[in-house]
C-alpha positions in Angstrom: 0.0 0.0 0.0 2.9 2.3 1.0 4.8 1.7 -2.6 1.3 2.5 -4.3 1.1 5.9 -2.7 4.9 6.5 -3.0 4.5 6.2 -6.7 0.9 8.0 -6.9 2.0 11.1 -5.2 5.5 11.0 -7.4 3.2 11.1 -10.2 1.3 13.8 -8.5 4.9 16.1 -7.9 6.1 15.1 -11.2 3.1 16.5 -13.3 3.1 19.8 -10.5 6.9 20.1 -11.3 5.9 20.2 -15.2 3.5 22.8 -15.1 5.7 24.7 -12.5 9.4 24.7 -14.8 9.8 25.8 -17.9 12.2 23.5 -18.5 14.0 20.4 -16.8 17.4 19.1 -18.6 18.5 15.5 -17.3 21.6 13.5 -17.9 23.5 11.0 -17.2 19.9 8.5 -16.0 21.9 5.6 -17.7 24.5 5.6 -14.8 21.8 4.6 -12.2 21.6 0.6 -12.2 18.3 -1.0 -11.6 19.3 -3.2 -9.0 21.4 -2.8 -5.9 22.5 -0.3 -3.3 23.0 3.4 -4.2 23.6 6.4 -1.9 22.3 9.1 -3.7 24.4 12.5 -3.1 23.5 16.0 -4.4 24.4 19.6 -3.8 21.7 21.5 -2.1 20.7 25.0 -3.8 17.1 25.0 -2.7 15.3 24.0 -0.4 12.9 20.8 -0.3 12.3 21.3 -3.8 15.7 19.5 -4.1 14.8 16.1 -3.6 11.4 16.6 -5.5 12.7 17.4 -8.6 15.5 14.5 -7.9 13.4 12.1 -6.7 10.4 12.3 -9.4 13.5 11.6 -12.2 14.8 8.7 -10.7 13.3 5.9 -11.8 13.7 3.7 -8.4 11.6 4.4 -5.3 14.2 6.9 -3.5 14.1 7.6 0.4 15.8 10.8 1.6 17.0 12.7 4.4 15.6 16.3 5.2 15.7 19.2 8.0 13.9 17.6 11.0 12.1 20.8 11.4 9.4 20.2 8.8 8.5 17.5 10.3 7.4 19.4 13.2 3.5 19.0 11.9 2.5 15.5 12.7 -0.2 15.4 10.0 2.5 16.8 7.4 5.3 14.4 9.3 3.2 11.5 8.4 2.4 12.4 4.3 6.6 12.6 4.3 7.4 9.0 5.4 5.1 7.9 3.2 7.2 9.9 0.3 10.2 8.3 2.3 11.5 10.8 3.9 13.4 10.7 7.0 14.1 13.7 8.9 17.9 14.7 10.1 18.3 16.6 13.2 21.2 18.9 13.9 22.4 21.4 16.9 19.6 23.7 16.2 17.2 21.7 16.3 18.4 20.9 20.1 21.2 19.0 21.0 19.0 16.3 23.2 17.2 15.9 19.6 20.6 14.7 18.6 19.9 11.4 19.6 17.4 10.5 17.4 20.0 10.5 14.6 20.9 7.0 15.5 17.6 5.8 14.7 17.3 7.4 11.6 21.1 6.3 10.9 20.0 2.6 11.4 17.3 2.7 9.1 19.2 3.9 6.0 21.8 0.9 7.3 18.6 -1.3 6.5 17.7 0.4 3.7 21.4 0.1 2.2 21.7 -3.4 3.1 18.3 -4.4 1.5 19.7 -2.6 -1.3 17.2 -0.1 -1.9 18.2 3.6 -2.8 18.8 6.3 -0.4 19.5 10.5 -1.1 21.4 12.7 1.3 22.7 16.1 1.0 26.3 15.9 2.3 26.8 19.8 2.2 24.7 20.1 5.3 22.3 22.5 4.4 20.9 24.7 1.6 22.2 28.3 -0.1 21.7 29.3 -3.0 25.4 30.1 -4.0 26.2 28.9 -7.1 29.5 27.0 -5.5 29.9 23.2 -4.0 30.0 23.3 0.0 33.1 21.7 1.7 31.2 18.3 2.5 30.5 17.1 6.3 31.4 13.5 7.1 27.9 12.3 7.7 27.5 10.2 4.7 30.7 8.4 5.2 29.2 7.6 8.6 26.3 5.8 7.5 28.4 3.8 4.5 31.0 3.1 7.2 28.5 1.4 9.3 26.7 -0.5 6.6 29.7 -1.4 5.2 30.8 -3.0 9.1 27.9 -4.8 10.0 26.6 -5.8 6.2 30.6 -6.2 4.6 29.2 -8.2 1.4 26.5 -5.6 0.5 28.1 -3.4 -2.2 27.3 -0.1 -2.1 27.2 2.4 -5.1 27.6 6.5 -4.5 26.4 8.4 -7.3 26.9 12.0 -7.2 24.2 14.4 -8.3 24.2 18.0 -9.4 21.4 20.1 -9.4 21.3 23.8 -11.0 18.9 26.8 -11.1 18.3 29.0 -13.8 16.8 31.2 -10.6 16.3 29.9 -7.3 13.2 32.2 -5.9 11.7 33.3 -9.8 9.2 31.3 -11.7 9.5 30.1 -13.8 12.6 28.8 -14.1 14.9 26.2 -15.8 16.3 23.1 -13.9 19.3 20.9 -14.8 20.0 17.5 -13.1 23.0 15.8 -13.9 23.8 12.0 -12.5 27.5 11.7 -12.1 29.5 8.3 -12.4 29.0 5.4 -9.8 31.5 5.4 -7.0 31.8 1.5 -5.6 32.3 2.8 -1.9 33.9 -0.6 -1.3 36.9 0.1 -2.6 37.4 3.0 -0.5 36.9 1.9 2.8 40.4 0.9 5.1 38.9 0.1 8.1 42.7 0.5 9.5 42.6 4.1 8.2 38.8 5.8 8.7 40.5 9.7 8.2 41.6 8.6 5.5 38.6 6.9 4.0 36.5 9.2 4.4 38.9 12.3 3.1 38.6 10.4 -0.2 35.6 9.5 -0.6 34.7 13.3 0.4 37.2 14.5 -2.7 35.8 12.2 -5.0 32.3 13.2 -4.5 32.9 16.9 -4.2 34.8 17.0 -7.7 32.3 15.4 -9.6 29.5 17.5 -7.8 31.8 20.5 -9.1 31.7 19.2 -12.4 28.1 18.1 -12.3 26.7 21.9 -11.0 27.7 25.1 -11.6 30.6 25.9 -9.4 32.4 29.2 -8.9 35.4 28.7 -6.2 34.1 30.9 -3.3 37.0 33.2 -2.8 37.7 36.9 -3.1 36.6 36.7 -7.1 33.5 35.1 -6.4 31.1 38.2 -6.6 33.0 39.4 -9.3 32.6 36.1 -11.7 29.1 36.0 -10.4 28.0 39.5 -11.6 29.8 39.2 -14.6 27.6 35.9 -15.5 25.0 37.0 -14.7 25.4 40.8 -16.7 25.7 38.0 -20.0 22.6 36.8 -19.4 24.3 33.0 -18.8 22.1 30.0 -19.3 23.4 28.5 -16.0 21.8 24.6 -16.7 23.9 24.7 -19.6 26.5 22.9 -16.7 29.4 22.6 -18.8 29.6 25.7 -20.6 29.5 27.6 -18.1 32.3 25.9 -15.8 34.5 25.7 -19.2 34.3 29.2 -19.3 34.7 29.9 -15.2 37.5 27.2 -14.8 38.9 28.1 -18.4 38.6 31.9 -18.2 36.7 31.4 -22.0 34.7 34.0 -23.2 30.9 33.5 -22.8 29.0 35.3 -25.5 26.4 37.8 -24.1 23.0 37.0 -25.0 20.2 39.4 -25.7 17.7 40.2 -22.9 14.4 38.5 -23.9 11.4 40.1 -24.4 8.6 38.8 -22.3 5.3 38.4 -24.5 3.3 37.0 -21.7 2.5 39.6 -19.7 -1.0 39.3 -21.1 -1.4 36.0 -20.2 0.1 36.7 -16.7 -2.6 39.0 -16.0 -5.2 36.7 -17.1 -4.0 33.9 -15.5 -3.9 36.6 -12.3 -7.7 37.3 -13.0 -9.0 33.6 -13.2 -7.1 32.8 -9.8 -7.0 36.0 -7.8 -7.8 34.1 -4.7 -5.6 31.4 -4.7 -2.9 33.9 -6.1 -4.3 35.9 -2.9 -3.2 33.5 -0.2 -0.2 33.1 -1.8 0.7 36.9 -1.1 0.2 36.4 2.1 2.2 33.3 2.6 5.1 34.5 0.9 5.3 37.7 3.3 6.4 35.2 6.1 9.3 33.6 3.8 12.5 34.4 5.7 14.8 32.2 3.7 14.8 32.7 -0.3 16.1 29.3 -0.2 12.4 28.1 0.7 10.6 30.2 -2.1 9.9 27.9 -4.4 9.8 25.0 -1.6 6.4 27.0 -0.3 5.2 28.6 -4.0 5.1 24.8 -5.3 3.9 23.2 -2.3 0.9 25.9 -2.0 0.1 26.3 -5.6 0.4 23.1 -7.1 -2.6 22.3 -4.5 -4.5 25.6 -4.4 -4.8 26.8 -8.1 -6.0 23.2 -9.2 -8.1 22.8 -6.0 -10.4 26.5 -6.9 -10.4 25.4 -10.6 -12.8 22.6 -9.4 -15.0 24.9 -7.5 -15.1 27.4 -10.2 -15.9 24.9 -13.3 -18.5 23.8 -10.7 -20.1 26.8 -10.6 -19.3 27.1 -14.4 -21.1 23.6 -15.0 -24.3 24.6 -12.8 -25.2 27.4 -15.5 -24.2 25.9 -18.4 -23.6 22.1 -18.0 -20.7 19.8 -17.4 -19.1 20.4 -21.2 -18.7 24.4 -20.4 -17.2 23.4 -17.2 -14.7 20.8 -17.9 -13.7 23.0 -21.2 -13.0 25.8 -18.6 -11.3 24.0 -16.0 -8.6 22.2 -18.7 -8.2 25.5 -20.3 -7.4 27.4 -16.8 -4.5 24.4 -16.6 -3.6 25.1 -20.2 -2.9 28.9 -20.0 -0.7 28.0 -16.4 1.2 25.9 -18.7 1.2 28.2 -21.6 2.9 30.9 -19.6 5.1 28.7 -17.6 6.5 27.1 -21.0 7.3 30.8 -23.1 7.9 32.9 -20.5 11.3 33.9 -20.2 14.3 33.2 -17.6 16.8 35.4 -16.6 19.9 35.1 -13.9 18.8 36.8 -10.5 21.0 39.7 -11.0 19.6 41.7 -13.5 
């Protein structure tokens, strides 16, 4: 019962995540075996949008850790275990909540050693600088483990980059690149643990350096940053754009597009003021810009499809059931019109 609604409500993100970007690049899904264990590691630009957009393109059922605190509502904690995820608690969160990492530590050991799949993020937490995080030693910790008690269960890391046209706009364009498999096997001394896990953590962070965007956060960061985003730099075109920031090559500057669907914003605006209303008022309390388009999704990809029904209702009561299920497919086709020609632009502009 638990696998059907893992996969229903996959379905369910995957179509939101369709209407919601205008357009998501994937690579590298031929490195991702169909059997066996795989630990699963990403950079984290974005909130819990992250492992959505991960998870609905991987074609295995895919359990994940995330920030303990949104589990904090029971009746929200208990839709997210049945997505599999599995909250992680760190120092903030308490330190006598600390404990409760060992149980979550020991069912990812289970989950490894019944070979099923498993994504962490290993920087620790979100930002939405376009650079690869040094990378804390927690993953290692729960390979390690398996790899002690369950020593003939081979284990595969696959890196995973994930890169944002624009963190907090909509729409915006997505690129998810799958790196090469990592047999952690052959990388674990049990005679030398420092040094284990310092190579695992190189390998991982160089191909998540190659697999994302990554400018080398130093004193020329801001500087390659504005400059980037001054050419109007498609940033999910991954290798381009580190060519040309590892390289020094010259990116040609793009023209800034015109956007043509102002029109159609509007109207869009008009047929779903009220849902677009709550909205407003939920994206006042946003503190993190990280968590914009964790809360736009989450809120819109249930409200605007939610008062479509009770409007072609209403539609279907004066002038029958044809008038209103023509009206509620072409409220979802203009959302997708816009979404698809609108366009993107860097954050800087």
């Amino acid at each position: 019962m638990e696998t059907l609604v893992y996969y229903f409500f996959k379905a369910f993100v995957k179509s939101g995540l369709f209407f919601y970007t205008k357009k998501i690049k994937v690579s590298g899904n031929e490195n991702i075996p169909k059997k066996g264990a795989i630990l699963f590691t990403a950079n984290h630009p974005n909130g819990l949008v992250d492992p959505l957009f991960i998870a609905t393109h991987i074609k295995r059922k895919t359990h994940f850790l995330v920030r303990a605190s949104v589990f904090n509502n029971p009746i929200i904690a208990k839709f997210f275990n049945l997505l599999g995820m599995m909250p992680v608690y760190r120092i903030r969160d308490g330190i006598q909540q600390l404990s409760k990492n060992e149980e979550i530590f020991n069912k990812c050991q289970n989950l490894l050693k019944n070979n099923k799949a498993l994504l962490i993020f290993p920087e620790g937490t979100h930002s939405k600088a376009r650079t690869v995080r040094p990378l804390s030693k927690g993953f290692t910790r729960i390979l390690f483990r398996t790899l002690d008690e369950y020593p003939n269960t081979d284990v595969l890391i696959i890196p995973i980059g994930i890169t944002y046209q624009n963190v907090s706009s909509y729409p915006s364009k997505v690129s998810i690149h799958f790196g090469s498999p990592i047999l952690a096997n052959n990388f674990y001394n049990q005679q030398d643990i420092n040094q284990s896990v310092k190579t695992l953590k190189e390998l991982v962070s160089k191909q998540l350096k190659e697999l994302s965007v990554h400018i080398p956060f130093n004193e020329e960061y801001e500087e390659t940053l504005t400059f980037l985003n001054k050419k109007q730099t498609d940033f999910t075109d991954v290798n381009t754009v580190n060519a040309a920031i590892n390289n020094r090559l010259t990116i040609t500057e793009k023209k800034r597009s015109k956007n043509y669907t102002l029109s159609l914003f509007y109207l869009i605006i008009l047929n779903s003021i009220i849902p677009f209303t709550i909205w407003k008022l939920v994206s006042k309390k946003i503190n993190e810009i990280e968590f914009i388009d964790t809360f736009r999704f989450g809120l819109n990809v249930i409200l605007f499809p939610f008062f479509y029904c009770i409007q072609s209702l209403i539609v279907s009561s004066f002038w029958g059931w044809k008038f209103g299920l023509a009206y509620f497919f072409s409220s979802l086709f203009l959302i997708l019109l816009y979404t698809k020609l609108s366009p993107t632009h860097p954050p800087s502009e």
